[in-house]
C-alpha positions in Angstrom: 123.3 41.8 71.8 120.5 38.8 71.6 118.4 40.4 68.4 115.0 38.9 67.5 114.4 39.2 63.8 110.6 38.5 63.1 110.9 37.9 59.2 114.3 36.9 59.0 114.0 34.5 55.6 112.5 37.6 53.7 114.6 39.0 51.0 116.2 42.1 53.6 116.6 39.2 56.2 118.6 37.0 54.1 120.9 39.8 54.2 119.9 41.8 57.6 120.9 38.2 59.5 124.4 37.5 58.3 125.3 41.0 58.6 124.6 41.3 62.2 126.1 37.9 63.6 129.3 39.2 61.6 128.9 42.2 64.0 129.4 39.6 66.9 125.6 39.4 68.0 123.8 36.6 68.9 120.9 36.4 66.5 116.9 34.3 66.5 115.6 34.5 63.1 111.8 33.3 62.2 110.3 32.2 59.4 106.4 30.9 58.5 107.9 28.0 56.9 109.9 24.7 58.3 112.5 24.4 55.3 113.3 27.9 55.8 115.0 26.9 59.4 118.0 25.5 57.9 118.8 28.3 55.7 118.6 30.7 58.7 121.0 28.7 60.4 123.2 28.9 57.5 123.2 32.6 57.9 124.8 32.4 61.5 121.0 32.8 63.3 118.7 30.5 65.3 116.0 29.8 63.4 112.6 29.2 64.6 108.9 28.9 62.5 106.9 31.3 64.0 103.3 32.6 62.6 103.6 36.4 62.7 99.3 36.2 63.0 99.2 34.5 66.1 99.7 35.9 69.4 100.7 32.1 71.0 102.9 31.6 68.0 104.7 35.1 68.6 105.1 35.2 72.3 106.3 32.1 72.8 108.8 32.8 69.9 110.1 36.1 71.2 109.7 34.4 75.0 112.4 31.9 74.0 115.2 33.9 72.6 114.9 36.2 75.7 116.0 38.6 73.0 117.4 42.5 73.7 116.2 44.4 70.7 113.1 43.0 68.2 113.6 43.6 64.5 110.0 43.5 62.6 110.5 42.8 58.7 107.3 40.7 58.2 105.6 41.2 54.9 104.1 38.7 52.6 103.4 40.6 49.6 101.8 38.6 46.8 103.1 39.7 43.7 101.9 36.3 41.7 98.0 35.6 42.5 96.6 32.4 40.4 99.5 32.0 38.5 99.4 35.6 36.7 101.1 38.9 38.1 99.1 40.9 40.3 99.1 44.3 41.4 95.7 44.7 42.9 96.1 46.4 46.2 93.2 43.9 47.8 95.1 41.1 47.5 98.8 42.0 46.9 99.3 43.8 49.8 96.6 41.7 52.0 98.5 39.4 54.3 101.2 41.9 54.8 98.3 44.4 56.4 97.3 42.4 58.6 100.9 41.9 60.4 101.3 45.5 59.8 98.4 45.3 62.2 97.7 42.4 63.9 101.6 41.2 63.6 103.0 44.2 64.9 100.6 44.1 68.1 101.8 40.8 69.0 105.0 41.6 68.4 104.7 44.6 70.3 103.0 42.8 73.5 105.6 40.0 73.4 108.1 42.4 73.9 106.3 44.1 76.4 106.0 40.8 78.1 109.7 39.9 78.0 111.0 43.3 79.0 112.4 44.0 75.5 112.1 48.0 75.3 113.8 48.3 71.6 112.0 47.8 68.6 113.2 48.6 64.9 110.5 47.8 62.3 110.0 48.1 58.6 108.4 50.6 56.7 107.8 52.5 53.4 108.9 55.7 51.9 106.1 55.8 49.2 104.0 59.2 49.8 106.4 60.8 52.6 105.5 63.2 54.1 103.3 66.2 52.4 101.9 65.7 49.2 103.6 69.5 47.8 106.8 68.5 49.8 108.2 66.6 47.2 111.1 64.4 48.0 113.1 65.9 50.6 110.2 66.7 52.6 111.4 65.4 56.3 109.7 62.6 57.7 107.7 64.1 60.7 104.7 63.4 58.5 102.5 60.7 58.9 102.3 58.4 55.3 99.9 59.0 53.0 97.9 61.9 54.3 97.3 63.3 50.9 97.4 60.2 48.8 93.5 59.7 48.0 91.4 57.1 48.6 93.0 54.4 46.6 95.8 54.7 48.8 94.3 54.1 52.5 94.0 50.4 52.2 98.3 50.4 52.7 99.1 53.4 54.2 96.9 53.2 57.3 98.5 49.9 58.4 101.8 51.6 57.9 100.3 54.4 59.7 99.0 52.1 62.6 103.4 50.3 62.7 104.6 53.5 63.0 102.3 54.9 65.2 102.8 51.8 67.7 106.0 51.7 67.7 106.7 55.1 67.8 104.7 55.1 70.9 106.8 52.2 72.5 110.0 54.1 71.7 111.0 52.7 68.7 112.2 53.5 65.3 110.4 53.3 61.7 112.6 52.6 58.8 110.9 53.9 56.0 112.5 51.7 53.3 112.5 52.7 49.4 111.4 50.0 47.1 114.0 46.9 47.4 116.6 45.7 44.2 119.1 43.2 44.6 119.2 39.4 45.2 115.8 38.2 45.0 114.0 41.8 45.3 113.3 42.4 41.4 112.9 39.2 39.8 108.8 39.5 39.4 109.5 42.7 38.1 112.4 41.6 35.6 110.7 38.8 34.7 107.2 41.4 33.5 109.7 43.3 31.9 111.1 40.4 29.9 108.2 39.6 28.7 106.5 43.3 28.2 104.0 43.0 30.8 104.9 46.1 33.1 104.5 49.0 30.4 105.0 52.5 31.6 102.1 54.0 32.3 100.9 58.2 31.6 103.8 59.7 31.2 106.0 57.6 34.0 105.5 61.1 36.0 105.7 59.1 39.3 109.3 59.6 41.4 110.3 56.4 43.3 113.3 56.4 46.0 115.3 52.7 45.6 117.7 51.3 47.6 119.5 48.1 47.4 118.8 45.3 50.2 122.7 45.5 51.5 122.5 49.3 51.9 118.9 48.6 53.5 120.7 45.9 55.7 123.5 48.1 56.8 121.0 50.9 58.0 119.1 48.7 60.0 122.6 47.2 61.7 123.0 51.1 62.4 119.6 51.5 63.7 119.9 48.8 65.9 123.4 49.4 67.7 122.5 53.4 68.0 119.3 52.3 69.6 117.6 55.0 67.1 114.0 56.4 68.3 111.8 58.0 65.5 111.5 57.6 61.5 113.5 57.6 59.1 113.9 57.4 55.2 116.1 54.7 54.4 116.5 55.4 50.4 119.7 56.5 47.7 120.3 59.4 47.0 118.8 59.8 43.3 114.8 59.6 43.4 113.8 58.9 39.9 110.9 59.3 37.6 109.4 55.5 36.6 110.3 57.3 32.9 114.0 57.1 34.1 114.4 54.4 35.8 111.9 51.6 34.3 113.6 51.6 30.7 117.5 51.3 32.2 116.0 48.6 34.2 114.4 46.9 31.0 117.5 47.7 29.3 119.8 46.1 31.9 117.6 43.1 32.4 118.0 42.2 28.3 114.3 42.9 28.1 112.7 45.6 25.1 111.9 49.2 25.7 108.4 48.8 27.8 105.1 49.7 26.3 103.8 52.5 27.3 99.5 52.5 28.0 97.3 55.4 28.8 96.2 56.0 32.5 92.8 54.8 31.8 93.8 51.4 30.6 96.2 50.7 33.7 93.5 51.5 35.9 91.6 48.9 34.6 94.1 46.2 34.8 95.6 46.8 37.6 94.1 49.4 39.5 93.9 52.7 41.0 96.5 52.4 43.4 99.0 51.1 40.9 98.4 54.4 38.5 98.8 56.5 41.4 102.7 54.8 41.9 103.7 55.3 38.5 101.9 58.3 37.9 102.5 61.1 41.5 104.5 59.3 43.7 107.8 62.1 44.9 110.5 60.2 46.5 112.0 60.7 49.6 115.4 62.3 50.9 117.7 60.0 52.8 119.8 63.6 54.6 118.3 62.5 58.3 119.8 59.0 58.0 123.2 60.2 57.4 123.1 62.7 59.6 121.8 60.8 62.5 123.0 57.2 61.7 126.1 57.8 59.7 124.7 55.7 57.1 127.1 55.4 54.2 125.6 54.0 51.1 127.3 51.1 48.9 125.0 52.1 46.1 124.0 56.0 46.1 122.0 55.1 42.6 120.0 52.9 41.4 122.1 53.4 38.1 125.2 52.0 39.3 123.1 49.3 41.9 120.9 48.0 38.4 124.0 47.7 36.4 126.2 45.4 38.9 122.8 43.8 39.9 122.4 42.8 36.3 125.5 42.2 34.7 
């Protein structure tokens, strides 16, 4: 098939890409940024420099490559702001809210306007489903619904991709939080030098999943021609207690401080309590059932350790 990959120099790209030309399909890759075109074409795609916030930009993009199916995997999270880590949900996850929005419209009427009827787009698992579901409450829940206030400002543009594509026929991959080449080195580096401390008690469950079992899901997604959402996690959600030490441990780095709820929230924020401290994970059973979806890494134990070693 001719697949558009909107975001295809992103850190799931770099892997999403060369996995589906090896699959025999004829691949257009973008990127916001003219050096990034020859790495693309490394991978086996076409690469083109498109800007995901301009409708010009993105129709004449997804116009060219006449594509069958459009993969959206634009984000732009800003984990770095002035030089110092940031975690402030204003201006981390700003950019990447507006394509959530604006980006995924265009998208949206570009493929309208090309006759492309398939969509796959990224999402997130964090706050699936019902807030006393826990994680393997099933995904027919919108995101967020009973995540508070300090929540809204990222889980109503995922609310807003999902509901759009959704509505076009589409699928929603609801994504755990990324580890492997290139996905954790912000956070490795914090750890390394003892600037991501636990916070509370680490009470917070997080569903991972490494970027090649991410990659292969999406292939799936893509050739099934899947319709609805779906979790796309392992299969061992873990408490930031768990998982934040092994991952300090593995990265060479010391036992992470640990700070009161109060003094996180100051630093970094309401939002960023609110992961460490009540997030639930999410259960991955509807992907294997209705994909097939065979993970690589079913933990984030075995997935840190080879990432690491």
């Amino acid at each position: 098939m001719r697949i558009f990959v909107a975001g295809g120099s992103g850190v799931l790209g770099r892997r999403l890409v060369p996995l589906l030309v090896e699959r025999g399909h004829e691949v257009t890759a973008t990127t916001t940024s003219a050096a990034k075109v020859e790495l693309l074409r490394l991978l086996g795609a076409e690469g083109v420099v498109m800007d995901g916030l301009d409708a010009t930009s993105v129709g004449d993009a997804v116009a060219g490559a006449r594509p069958e199916v459009i993969v959206h995997q634009m984000t732009a999270l800003g984990f770095v702001h002035a030089g110092k880590p940031d975690t402030k949900s204003d201006r981390y996850f700003a950019n990447t809210n507006r394509l959530r929005v604006e980006g995924t419209g265009y998208l949206l009427a570009a493929a309208e306007a090309a006759g492309v009827d398939r969509v796959v787009a990224q999402s997130n698992a964090a706050w699936n489903g019902p807030g006393e579901g826990g994680w393997d409450a099933p995904e027919q829940e919108p995101l967020g619904l009973h995540a508070g206030p300090a929540a809204d400002a990222v889980m109503e543009p995922l609310r807003h991709l999902e509901q759009a594509v959704l509505a076009s026929g589409g699928a929603a991959l609801r994504y755990g939080w990324f580890y492997g080449p290139g996905a954790t080195d912000d956070q490795v580096d914090m750890l390394r030098r003892r600037k991501f401390p636990l916070v509370g008690a680490g009470s917070g469950v997080w569903s991972w999943v490494h970027l090649d079992d991410a990659a292969a899901a999406t292939v799936l997604a893509v050739e099934q021609k899947a319709q609805g959402v779906f979790n796309i996690v392992d299969d061992e959600p873990a408490a930031v207690s768990q998982w934040l030490p092994y991952l300090a441990e593995r990265a060479g780095a010391k036992r992470p401080r640990r700070v009161p709820g109060w003094l996180a929230r100051l630093a970094a924020g309401e939002l960023a309590v609110k992961m460490m401290t009540e997030l639930r994970g999410s259960s991955n059973a509807k992907a294997k059932r209705e994909l097939g979806w065979q993970l690589r890494y079913p933990s984030w134990r075995q997935g840190f350790r080879d990432a690491l070693s």
